[in-house]
C-alpha positions in Angstrom: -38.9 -50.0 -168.8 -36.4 -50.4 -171.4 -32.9 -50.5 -171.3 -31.0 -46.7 -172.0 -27.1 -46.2 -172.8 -25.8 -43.2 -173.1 -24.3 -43.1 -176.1 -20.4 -42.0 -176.1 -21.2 -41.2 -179.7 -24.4 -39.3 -179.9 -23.6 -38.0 -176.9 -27.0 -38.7 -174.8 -29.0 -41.2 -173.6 -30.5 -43.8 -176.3 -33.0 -46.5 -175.9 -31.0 -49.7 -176.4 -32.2 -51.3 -179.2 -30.2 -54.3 -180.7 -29.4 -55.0 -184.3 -30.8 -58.3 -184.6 -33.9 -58.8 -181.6 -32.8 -60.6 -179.1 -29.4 -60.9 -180.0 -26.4 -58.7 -178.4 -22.7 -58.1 -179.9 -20.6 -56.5 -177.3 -17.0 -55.7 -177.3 -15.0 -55.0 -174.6 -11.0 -53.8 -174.7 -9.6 -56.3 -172.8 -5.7 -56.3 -170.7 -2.2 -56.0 -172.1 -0.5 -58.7 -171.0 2.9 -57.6 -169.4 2.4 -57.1 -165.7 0.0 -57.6 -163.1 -3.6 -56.2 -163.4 -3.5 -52.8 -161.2 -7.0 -51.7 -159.7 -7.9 -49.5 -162.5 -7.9 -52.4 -165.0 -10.9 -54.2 -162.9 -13.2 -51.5 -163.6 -14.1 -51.9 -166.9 -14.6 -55.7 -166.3 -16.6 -55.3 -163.6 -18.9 -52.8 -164.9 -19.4 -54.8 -168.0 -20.2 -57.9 -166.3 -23.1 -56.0 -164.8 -23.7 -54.9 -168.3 -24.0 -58.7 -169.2 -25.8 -59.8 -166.4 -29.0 -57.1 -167.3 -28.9 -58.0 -170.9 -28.9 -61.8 -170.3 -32.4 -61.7 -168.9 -34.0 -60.7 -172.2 -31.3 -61.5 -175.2 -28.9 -63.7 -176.3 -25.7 -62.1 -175.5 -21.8 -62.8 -177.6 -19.6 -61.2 -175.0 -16.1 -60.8 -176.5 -13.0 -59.3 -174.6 -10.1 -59.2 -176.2 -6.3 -60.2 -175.0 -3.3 -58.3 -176.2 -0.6 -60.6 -176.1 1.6 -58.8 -178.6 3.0 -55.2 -178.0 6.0 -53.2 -177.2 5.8 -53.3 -173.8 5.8 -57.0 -173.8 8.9 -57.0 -175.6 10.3 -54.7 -173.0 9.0 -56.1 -170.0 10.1 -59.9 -171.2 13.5 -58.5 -171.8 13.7 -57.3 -168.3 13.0 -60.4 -166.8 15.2 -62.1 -169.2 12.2 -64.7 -170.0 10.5 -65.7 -173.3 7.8 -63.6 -174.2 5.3 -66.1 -174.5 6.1 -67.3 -171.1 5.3 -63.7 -170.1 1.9 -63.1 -171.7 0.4 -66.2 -170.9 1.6 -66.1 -167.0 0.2 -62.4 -167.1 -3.0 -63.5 -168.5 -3.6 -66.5 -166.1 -3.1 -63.5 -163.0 -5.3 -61.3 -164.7 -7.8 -64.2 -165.0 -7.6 -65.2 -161.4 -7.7 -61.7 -160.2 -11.2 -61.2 -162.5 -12.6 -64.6 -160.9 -11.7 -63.4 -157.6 -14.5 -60.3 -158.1 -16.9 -62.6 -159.0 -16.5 -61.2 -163.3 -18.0 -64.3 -165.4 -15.5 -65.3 -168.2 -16.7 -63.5 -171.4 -18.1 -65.7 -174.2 -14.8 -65.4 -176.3 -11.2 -64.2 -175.0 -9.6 -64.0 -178.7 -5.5 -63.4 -178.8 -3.8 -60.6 -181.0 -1.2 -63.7 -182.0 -3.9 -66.2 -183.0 -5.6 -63.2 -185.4 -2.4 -62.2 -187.6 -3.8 -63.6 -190.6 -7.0 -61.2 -190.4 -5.1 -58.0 -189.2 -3.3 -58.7 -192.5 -6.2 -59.3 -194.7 -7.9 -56.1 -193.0 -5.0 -53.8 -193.7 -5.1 -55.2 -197.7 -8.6 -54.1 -197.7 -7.4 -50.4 -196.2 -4.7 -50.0 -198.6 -6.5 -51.5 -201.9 -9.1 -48.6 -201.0 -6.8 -46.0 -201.0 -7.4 -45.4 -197.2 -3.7 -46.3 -196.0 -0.7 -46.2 -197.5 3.0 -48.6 -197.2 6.6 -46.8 -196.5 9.5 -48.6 -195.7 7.8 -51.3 -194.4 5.3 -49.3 -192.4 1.5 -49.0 -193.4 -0.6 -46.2 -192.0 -4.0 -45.3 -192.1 -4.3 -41.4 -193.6 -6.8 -39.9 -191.5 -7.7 -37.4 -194.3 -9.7 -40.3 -196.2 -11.9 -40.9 -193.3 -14.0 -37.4 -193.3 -16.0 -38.3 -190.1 -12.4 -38.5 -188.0 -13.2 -36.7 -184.5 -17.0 -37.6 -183.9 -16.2 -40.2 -181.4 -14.5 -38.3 -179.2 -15.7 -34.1 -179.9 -12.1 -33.1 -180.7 -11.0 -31.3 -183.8 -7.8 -32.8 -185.4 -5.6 -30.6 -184.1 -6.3 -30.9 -180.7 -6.4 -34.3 -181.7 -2.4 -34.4 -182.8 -2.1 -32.6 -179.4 -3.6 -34.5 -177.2 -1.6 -37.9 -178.9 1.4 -36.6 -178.7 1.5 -38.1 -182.0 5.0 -39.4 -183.6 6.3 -37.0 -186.3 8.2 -39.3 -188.5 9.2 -38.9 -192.0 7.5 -41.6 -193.4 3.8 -39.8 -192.6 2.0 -38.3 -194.8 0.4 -36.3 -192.2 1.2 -36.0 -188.0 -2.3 -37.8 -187.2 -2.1 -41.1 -189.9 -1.2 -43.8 -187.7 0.3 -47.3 -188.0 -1.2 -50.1 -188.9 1.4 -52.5 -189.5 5.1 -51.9 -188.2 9.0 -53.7 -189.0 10.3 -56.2 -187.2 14.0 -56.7 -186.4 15.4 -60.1 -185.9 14.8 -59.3 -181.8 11.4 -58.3 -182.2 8.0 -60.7 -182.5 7.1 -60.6 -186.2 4.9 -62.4 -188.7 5.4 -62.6 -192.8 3.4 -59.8 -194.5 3.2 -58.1 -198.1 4.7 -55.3 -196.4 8.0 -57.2 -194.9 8.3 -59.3 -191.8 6.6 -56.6 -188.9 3.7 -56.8 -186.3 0.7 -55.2 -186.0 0.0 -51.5 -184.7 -2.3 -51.7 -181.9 -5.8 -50.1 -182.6 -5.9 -52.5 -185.7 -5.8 -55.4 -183.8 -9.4 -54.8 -182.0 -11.0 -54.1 -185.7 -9.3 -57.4 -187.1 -10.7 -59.6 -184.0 -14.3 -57.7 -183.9 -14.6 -58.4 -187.9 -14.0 -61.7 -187.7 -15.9 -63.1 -184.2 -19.1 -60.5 -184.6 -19.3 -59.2 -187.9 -18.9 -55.6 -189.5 -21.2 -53.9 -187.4 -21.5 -54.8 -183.7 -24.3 -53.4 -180.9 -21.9 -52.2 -178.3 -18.1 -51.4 -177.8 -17.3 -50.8 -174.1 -14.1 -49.5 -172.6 -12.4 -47.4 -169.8 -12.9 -43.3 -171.2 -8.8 -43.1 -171.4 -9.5 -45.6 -174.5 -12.4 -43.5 -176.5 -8.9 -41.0 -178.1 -7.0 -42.3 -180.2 -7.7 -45.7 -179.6 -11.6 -46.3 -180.4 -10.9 -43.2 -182.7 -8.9 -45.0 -184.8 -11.0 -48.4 -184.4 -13.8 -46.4 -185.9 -11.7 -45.1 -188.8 -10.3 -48.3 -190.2 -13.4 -50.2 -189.5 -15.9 -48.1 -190.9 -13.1 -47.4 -194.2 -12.4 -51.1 -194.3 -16.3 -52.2 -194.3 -17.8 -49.4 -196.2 -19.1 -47.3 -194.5 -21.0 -49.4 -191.8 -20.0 -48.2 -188.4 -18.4 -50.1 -186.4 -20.7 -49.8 -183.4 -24.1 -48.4 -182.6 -23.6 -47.9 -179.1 -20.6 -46.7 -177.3 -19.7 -47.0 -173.1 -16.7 -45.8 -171.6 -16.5 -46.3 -167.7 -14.5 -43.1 -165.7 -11.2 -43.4 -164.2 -10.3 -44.4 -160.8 -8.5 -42.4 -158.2 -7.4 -42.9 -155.1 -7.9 -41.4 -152.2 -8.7 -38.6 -154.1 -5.4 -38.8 -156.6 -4.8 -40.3 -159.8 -3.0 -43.8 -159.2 0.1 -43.3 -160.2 3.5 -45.2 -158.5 5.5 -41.8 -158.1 2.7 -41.3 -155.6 3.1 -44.2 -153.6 -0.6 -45.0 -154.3 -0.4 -47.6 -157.4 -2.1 -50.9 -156.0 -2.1 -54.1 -158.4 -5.9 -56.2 -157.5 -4.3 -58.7 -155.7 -3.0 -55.9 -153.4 -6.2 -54.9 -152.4 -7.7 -57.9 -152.3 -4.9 -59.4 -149.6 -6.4 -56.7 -147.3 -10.4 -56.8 -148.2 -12.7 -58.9 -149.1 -13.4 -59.5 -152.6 -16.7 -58.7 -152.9 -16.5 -55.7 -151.0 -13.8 -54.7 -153.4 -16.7 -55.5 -156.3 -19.4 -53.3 -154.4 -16.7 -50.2 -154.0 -15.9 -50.3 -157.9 -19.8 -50.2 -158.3 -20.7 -47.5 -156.2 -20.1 -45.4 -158.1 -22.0 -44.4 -161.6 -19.4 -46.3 -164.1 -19.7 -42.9 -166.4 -18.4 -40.9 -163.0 -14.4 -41.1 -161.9 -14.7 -43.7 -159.0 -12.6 -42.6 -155.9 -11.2 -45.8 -154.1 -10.4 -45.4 -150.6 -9.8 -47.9 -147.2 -12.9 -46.2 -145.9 -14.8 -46.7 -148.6 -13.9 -50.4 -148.7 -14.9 -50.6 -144.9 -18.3 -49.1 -145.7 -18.7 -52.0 -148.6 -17.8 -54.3 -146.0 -20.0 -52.8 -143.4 -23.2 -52.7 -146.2 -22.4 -56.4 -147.0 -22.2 -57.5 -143.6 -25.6 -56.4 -143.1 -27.2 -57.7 -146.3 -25.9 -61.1 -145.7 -26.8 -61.2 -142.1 -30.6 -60.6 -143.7 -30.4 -63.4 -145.7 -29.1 -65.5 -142.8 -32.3 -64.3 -140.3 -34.4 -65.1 -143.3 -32.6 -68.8 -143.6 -32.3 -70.0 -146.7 -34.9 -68.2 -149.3 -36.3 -69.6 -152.2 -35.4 -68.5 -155.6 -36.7 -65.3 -156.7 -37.2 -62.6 -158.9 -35.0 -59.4 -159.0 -36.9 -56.7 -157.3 -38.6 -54.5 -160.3 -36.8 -50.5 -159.0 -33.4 -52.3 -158.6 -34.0 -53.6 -162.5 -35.0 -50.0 -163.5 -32.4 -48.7 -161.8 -29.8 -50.6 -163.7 -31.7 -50.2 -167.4 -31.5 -46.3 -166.7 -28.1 -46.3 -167.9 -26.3 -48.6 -165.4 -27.5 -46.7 -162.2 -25.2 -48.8 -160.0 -25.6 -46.2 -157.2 -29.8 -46.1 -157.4 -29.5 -50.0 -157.4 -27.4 -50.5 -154.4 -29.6 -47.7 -152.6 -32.5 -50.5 -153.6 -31.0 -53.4 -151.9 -30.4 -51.2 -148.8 -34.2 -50.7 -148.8 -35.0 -54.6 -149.6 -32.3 -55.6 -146.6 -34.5 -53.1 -144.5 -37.8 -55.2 -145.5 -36.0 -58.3 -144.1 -35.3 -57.0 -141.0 -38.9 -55.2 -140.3 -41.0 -58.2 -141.6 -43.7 -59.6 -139.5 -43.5 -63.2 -140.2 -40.9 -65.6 -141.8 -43.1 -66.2 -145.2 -42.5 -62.3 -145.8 -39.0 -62.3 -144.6 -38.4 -65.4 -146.5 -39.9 -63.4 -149.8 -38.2 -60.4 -149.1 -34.7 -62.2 -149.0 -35.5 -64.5 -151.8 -35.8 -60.6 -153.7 -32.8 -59.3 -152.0 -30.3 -62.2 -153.6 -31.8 -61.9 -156.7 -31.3 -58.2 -157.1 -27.8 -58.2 -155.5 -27.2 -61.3 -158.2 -27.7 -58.8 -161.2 -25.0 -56.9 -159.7 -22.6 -59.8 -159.0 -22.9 -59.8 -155.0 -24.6 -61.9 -152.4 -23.6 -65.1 -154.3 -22.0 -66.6 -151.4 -23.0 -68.4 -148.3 -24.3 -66.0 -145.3 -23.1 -68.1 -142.8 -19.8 -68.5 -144.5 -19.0 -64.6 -144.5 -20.4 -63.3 -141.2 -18.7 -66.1 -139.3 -15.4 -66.8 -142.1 -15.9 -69.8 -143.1 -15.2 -71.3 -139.4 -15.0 -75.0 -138.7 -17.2 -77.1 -137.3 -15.6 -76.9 -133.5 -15.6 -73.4 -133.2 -19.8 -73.2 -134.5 -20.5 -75.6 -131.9 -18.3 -73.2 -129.2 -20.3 -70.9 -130.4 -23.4 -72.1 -130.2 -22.6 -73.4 -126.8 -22.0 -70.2 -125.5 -25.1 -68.8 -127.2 -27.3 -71.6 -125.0 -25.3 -71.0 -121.9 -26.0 -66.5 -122.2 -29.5 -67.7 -122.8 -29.8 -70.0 -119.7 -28.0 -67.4 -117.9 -30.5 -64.7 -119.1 -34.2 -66.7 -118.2 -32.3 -67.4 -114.5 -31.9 -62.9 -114.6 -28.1 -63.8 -114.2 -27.1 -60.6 -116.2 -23.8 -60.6 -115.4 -22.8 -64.0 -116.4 -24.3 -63.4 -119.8 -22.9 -60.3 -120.3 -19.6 -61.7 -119.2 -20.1 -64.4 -121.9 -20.9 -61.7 -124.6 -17.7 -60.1 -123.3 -15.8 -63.0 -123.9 -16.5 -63.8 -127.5 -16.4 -60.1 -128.1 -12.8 -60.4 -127.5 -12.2 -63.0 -129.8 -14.0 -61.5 -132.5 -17.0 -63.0 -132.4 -20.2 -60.6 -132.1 -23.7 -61.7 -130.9 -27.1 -59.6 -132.6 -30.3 -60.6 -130.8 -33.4 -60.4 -132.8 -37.0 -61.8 -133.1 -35.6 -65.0 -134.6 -33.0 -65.5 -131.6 -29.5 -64.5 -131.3 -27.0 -65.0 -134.2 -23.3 -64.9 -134.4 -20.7 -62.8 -136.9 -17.1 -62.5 -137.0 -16.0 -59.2 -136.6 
């Protein structure tokens, strides 16, 4: 079946059909670079990998995701830590980098930097002003909404609920309470670059326009982003684009992924429950941190919770202890339902229900050529989602050395010995014993394996 996106814009679910066939433009907001990633900022990334992943079977695909390396809260946080702010941004995008690598979320296909894109901000702002859609005050230029008749479609709100909802600066160099900056004034403590307007910086929602323009053109197939971006941010994206390029849209499909809460409550530190990524992944696994932010619909709010990283564990455990009964299976094709799962709209939750199913047919198959085949469709399903890339043997026994296998394996021959002489007790005493140290025997048709706990 084809691929369907429901469109942020439109409002419903669109077959996907790229501008140029076989060729994909996405565009994904990428961090702010000023402190560590928190777990909300690895959603978007990972869902958008996924994205990637389904696309790349039948297109060419130019993945861009952006890095904001110049902002106010850069300037604040390098003040506080009384370090240069360059030092800052590029520290807090190596950590952000790290932590994406960690859950498995290939490097896009360009990473472009606010700082290395001043000259087209610049040259995108001359168009806005020469066309009567922004205006310069005192060193300021804004974008005047009231030139952009279409303002609001993106995200269903009227303009006044619009200046609401932005808590919007009322200063007396607007023309209007919703114009917003494009370009602002530097002092002599601020980061700032030479302009027609004075030495300033840029305003932030111009910056994704400039870098889109220039590394994928005027109009692009999809912008993705986390829904707490789709007002004002890709508002105003859509507004100075579409003004500056006139009158092509900017994109022709939008995605926002939900929020994520947890344990039921919005992250937040007054709360006590604000976790960075690397604080959740010194207590978990990383991949089972991967399969939580999937199970959920990436349209839905995602609730993250230590249960529901145990059940991720629990559900990777036993799809990697298939593959191991099946050996090592030979490359294979994704299973067709867990593809149409994912091309309706991303159905993360359908497809993970699918690999449940396909782990089931390893387990219930009557001879190692179908539990070979069965596998060999199992990784290559799990593989559009990102998961059971690793080595079976390395994650149900943790990577041991080769000492402790042998134990192991030793104590596996001596419980079977002990068993064909109907010595029950020694070999449940043996099963006992490695219990205790973590180590967990599972007897099947193809003999008894070995786990860590």
């Amino acid at each position: 079946m084809p691929l369907v996106i429901h469109n942020t814009l439109t409002r419903r679910k669109e077959e996907f059909q790229p501008l140029s066939p076989g060729r994909v433009s996405l565009y994904v907001c990428g961090p702010t670079v000023y402190d560590l990633p928190h777990l909300g900022n690895a959603r978007p990334p990972v869902v958008f990998d996924v994205l990637v992943r389904l696309l790349q079977r039948d297109h060419e695909v130019t993945y861009v995701r952006n890095i904001t390396d110049v902002d106010d809260k850069i300037n604040a946080a390098a003040r506080e830590r009384g370090i240069p702010i360059r030092v800052l941004t590029e520290e807090t995008e190596r950590y952000y980098l790290d932590d994406m690598a960690a859950l498995n979320v290939r490097p896009p296909h360009l990473a472009p930097r606010v700082t290395d894109h001043i000259a087209d901000i610049i040259r995108l702002i001359n168009r806005l002003v020469s066309t009567g859609h922004a205006y310069e005050v005192d060193g300021h230029v804004l974008f005047e909404v009231s030139t952009f008749a279409a303002y609001g479609a993106l995200s269903g709100r009227s303009i006044d609920e619009m200046i609401a909802g932005a808590r919007v600066e009322v200063a007396p160099y607007k023309r209007a309470p919703q114009d917003f900056v494009l370009w602002k004034p530097s002092d002599d403590d601020t980061p700032g670059w030479d302009s027609p307007w004075g030495r300033g910086r840029p305003g932030w929602h111009i910056e994704c326009s400039a870098m889109i323009d220039h590394h994928l053109g005027s109009t692009i197939d999809i912008h993705g982003g986390g829904a707490d971006l789709q007002f004002p941010h890709h508002e105003n994206e859509v507004a100075q684009s579409s003004c500056a390029n006139h009158g092509h849209p900017l994109a022709r499909y939008w995605m926002h992924n939900g929020m994520l809460k947890v344990n039921g409550e919005k992250m937040s530190k007054s709360l006590g429950n604000f976790f960075t990524v690397r604080d959740v992944l010194a207590k978990a696994p990383a991949e089972a941190v991967r399969l939580l932010l999937l199970s959920a619909h990436y349209r839905m709010e995602l609730d993250f919770s230590d249960d529901g990283l145990a059940q991720a564990k629990q559900a990777l455990d036993r799809w990697y202890r298939a593959l191991d009964q099946a050996g090592a299976p030979a490359a294979g094709a994704p299973d067709p339902s867990v593809v149409a799962a994912l091309e309706d709209d991303l159905n993360t939750p359908e497809a993970l229900a699918r690999l449940h199913a396909l782990a089931g047919e390893v387990y219930t198959a009557p001879d190692d050529a179908s539990r070979q085949a069965a596998a060999a469709r199992l990784r290559a399903s799990a593989a559009l989602l990102g998961l059971l890339e690793g080595d079976p043997a390395h994650w149900l026994r943790g990577g041991e050395d080769a000492g402790l296998a042998a134990e192991v394996e030793a104590a596996i021959a001596a419980r079977m010995a002990a068993r064909k002489a109907r010595n029950f007790a020694e070999a449940d005493r043996i099963r006992t014993d490695l219990a205790a140290r973590g180590i967990l025997l599972e007897d099947g048709a193809g003999g008894t394996t070995w786990r860590k706990a």
